[in-house]
C-alpha positions as CSV (number, residue, x, y, z in Angstrom):
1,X,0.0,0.0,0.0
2,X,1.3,3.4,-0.7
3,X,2.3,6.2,2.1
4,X,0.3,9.0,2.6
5,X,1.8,12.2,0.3
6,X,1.2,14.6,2.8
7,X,3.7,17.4,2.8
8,X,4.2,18.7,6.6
9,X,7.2,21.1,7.6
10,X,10.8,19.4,7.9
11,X,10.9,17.6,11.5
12,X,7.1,17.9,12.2
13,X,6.1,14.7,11.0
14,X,5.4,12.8,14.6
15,X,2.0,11.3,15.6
16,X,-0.6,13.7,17.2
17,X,-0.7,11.8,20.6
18,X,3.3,11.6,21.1
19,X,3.6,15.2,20.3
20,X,4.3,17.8,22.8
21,X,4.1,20.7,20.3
22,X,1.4,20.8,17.6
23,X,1.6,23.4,14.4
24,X,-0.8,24.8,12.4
25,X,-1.6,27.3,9.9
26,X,-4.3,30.1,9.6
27,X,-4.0,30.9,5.9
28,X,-6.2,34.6,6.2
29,X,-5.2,38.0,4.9
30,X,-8.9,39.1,4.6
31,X,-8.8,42.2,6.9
32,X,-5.1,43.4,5.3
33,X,-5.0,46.7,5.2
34,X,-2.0,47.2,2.0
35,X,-0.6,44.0,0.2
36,X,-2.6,41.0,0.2
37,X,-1.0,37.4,0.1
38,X,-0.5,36.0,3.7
39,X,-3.1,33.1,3.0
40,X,-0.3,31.8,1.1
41,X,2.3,31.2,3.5
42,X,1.7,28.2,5.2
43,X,1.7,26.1,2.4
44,X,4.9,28.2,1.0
45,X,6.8,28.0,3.9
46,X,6.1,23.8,4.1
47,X,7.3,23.3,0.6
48,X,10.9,25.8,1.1
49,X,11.3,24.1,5.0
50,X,13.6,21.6,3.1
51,X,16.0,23.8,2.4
52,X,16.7,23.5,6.7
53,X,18.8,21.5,8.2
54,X,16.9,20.2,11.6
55,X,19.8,21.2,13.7
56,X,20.0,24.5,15.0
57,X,23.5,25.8,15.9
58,X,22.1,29.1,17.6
59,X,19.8,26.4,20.6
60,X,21.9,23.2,19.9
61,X,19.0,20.8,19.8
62,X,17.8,19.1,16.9
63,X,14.1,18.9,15.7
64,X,14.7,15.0,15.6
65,X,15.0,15.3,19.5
66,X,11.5,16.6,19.5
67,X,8.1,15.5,19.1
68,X,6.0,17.9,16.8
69,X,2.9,17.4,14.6
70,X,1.9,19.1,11.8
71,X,-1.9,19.4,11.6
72,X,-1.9,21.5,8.0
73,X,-3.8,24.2,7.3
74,X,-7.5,24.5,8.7
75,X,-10.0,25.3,5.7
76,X,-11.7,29.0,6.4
77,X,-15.4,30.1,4.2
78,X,-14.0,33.3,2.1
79,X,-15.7,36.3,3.3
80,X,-16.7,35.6,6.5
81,X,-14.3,36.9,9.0
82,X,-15.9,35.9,12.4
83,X,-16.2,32.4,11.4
84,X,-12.6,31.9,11.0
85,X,-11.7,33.3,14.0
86,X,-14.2,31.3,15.7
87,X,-12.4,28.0,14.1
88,X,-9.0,29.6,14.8
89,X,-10.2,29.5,18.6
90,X,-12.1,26.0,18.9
91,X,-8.7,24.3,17.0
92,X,-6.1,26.0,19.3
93,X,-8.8,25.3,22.2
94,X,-8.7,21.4,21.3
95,X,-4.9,21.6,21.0
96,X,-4.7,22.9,24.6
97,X,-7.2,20.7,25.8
98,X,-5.0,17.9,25.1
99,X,-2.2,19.2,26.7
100,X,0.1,20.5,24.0
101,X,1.4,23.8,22.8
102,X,-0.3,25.3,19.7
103,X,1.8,27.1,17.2
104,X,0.3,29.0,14.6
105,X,1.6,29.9,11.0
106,X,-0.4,33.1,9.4
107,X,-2.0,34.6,7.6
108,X,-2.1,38.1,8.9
109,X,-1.5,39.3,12.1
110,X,-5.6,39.1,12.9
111,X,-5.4,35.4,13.6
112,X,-3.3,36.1,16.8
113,X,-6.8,37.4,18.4
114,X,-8.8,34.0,18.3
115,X,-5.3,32.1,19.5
116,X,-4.6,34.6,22.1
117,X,-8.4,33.8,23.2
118,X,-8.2,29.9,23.5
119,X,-4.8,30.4,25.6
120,X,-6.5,32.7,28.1
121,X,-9.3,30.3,28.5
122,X,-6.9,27.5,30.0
123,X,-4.2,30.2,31.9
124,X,-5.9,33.5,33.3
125,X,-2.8,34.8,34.1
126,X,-1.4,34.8,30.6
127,X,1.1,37.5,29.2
128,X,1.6,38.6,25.8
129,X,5.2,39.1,24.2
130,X,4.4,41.1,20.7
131,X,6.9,41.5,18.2
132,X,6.1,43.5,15.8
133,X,7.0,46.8,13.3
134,X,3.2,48.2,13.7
135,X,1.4,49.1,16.9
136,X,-1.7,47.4,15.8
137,X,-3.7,49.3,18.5
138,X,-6.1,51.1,17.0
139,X,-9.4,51.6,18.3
140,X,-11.0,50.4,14.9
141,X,-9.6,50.9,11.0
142,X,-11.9,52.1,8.5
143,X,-14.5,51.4,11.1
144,X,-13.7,48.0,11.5
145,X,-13.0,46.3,14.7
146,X,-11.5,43.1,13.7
147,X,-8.3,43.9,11.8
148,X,-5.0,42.9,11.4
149,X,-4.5,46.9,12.3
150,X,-6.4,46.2,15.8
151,X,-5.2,43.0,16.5
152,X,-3.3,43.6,19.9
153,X,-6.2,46.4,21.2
154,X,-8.2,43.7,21.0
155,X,-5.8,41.6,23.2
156,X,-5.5,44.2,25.3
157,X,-9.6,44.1,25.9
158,X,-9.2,40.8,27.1
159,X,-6.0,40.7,28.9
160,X,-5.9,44.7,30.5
161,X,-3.4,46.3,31.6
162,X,0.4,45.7,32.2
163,X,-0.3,42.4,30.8
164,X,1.3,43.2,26.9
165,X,4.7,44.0,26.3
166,X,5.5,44.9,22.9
167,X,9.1,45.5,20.9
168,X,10.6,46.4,17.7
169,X,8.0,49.0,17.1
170,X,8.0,51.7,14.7
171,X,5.1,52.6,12.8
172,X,1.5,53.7,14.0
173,X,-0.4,56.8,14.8
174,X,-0.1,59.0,17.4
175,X,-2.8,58.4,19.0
176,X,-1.7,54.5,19.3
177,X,1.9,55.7,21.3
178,X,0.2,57.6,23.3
179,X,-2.4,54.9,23.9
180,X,0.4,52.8,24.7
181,X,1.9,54.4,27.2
182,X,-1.3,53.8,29.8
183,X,-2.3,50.1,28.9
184,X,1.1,48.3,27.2
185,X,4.7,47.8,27.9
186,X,5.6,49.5,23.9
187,X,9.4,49.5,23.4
188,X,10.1,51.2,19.9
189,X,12.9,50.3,17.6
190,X,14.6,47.9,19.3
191,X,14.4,44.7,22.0
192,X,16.1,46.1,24.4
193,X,14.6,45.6,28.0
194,X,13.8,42.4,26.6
195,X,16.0,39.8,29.1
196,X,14.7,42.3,32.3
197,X,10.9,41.4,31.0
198,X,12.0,37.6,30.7
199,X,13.8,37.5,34.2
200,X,9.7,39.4,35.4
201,X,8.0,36.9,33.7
202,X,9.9,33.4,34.5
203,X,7.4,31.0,36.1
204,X,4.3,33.3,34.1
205,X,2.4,31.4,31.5
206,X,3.5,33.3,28.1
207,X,2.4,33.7,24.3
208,X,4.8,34.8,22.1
209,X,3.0,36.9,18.5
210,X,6.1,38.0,16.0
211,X,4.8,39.5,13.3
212,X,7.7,39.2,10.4
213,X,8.0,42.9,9.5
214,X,9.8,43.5,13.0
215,X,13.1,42.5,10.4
216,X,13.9,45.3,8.3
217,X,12.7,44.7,4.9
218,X,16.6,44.4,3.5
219,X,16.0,41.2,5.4
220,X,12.6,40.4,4.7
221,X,11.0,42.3,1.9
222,X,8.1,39.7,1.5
223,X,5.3,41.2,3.4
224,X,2.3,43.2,3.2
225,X,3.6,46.0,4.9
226,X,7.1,46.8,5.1
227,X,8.5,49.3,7.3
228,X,12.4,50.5,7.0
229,X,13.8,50.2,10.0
230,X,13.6,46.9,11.7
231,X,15.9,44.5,13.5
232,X,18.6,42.3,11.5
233,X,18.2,38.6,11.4
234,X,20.5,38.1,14.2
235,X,18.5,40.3,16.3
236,X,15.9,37.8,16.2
237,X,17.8,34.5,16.7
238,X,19.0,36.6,19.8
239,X,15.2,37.5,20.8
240,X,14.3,33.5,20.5
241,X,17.6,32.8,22.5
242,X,16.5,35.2,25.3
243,X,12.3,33.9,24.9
244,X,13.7,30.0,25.7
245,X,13.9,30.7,29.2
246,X,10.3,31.1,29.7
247,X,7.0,28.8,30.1
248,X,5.7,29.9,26.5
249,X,2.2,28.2,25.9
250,X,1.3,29.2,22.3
251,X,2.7,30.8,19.6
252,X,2.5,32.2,16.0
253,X,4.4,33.9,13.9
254,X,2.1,36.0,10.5
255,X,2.7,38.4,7.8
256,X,4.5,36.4,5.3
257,X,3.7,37.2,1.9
258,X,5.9,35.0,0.2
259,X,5.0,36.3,-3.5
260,X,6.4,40.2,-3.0
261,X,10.0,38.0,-2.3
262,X,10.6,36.0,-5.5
263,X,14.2,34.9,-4.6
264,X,12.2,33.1,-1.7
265,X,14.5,34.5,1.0
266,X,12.0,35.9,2.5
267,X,10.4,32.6,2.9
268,X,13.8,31.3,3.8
269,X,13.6,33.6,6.9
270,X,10.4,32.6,8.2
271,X,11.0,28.8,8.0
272,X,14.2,29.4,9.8
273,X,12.3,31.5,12.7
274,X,9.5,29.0,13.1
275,X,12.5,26.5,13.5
276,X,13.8,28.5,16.8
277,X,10.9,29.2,17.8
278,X,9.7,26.1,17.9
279,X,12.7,24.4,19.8
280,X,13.1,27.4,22.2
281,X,9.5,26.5,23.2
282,X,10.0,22.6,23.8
283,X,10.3,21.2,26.7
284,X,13.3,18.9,27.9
């Protein structure tokens, strides 16, 4: 009889029950605001993982030493943006449930909301690390609530104050920095602070949200919106080196729009972050 030919990331290919770590994607863009294309990068990012080895030199552990399932993408109605986020939440709900760690792949940075939800169901006391070029805490955009422009406001209106801590940004309006400076932790341009939030949060339940145009776009040009300015690739395997110290209990990284970056080094990126990630968040 022949195998199943179904592609899943490099390294995620154990069983569901054996798996302490469970990946999935959210392939939505319909709230983006500029560039569309997001949908697309789950799938992308599966077929380009290959180009990885599963050993990381920056954590020195090995995906092979892991157990990690790759569910595949969930299948969202077009048009209907409350439904997806409403099977965004009942999958990551179901993952938690069985006691693993769900990491999602966007999509847009709108998917984060429905993830963020299921976690805060299980662990009340849940923080929020966002990592991010864009504030994404505006009130509403265009008069719309859910968007990927709202995204962490609407965190914030389930988690409160003091509770979000926020790094890398640089782009928003001023009404969102000043907004900030009552109700979020916002550091802009950089990480730095970063290890003194980790060493405040150690033994606090966390979920991590790094939206890909924190890089600077000489790094990673293929997103929706692009904002000059951003951390280096380094930065980031630094970030993900500092965030493995803490009890992180879901994840997601969004924004990839793999078609603006035809040299697929964009793409490249992103499967190498998800990598990290990933091990920095498994458990010994």
């Amino acid at each position: 009889m022949l195998n199943k030919n179904i592609y899943t990331f490099i390294g995620f290919d154990s069983e569901y029950e054996d798996s302490q770590i469970v990946v999935f994607g959210a392939p939505f863009d319909g709230t983006t605001s500029f560039r569309p294309g997001t949908r697309f990068a789950p799938a992308v990012m599966r077929n380009e993982s290959y180009g990885l080895e599963t050993y990381s030199p920056y954590l020195d552990k090995d995906l092979t030493d892991i157990k990690v399932y790759d569910a595949g993408d969930l299948e969202f109605p077009f048009g209907n943006t409350k439904k997806v986020l409403d099977m965004i939440e009942e999958f990551a709900k179901s993952v938690l449930n069985d006691g693993k760690i769900p990491v999602m792949i966007g999509g847009e940075h709108l998917v984060t909301l429905p993830s963020v939800k299921a976690v805060y169901e299980k662990y009340k006391d849940i923080y929020v690390l966002h990592f991010d070029a864009h504030t994404d805490l505006r009130e509403d955009y265009m008069g719309e609530k859910l968007s990927h422009a709202t995204v962490i406001r609407r965190v914030w209106e389930l988690l409160g104050d003091d509770r979000i801590y926020q790094f890398g940004i640089r782009s928003g309006e001023r009404e969102e920095f000043e907004w900030a400076k009552r109700h979020t932790n916002l550091t802009k341009f950089t990480y730095k602070g970063l290890e003194d939030v980790v060493n405040k949060l150690k033994g606090k339940k966390v979920y991590v949200t790094i939206d890909l145009d924190i890089l600077d776009p000489s790094v990673f040009p293929g997103t929706g919106t692009p904002e000059p300015g951003g951390i280096l690739f380094n930065d980031m395997m630094n970030i993900i080196g500092i965030l493995k110290n803490l009890d992180i209990v879901g994840a997601d990284i969004v924004e990839l729009s793999p078609h603006y970056d035809n040299s697929g080094v964009s793409t490249a990126v992103a499967c190498k972050i998800l990598r990290e990630l990933v091990l920095a968040i498994s458990k010994n």
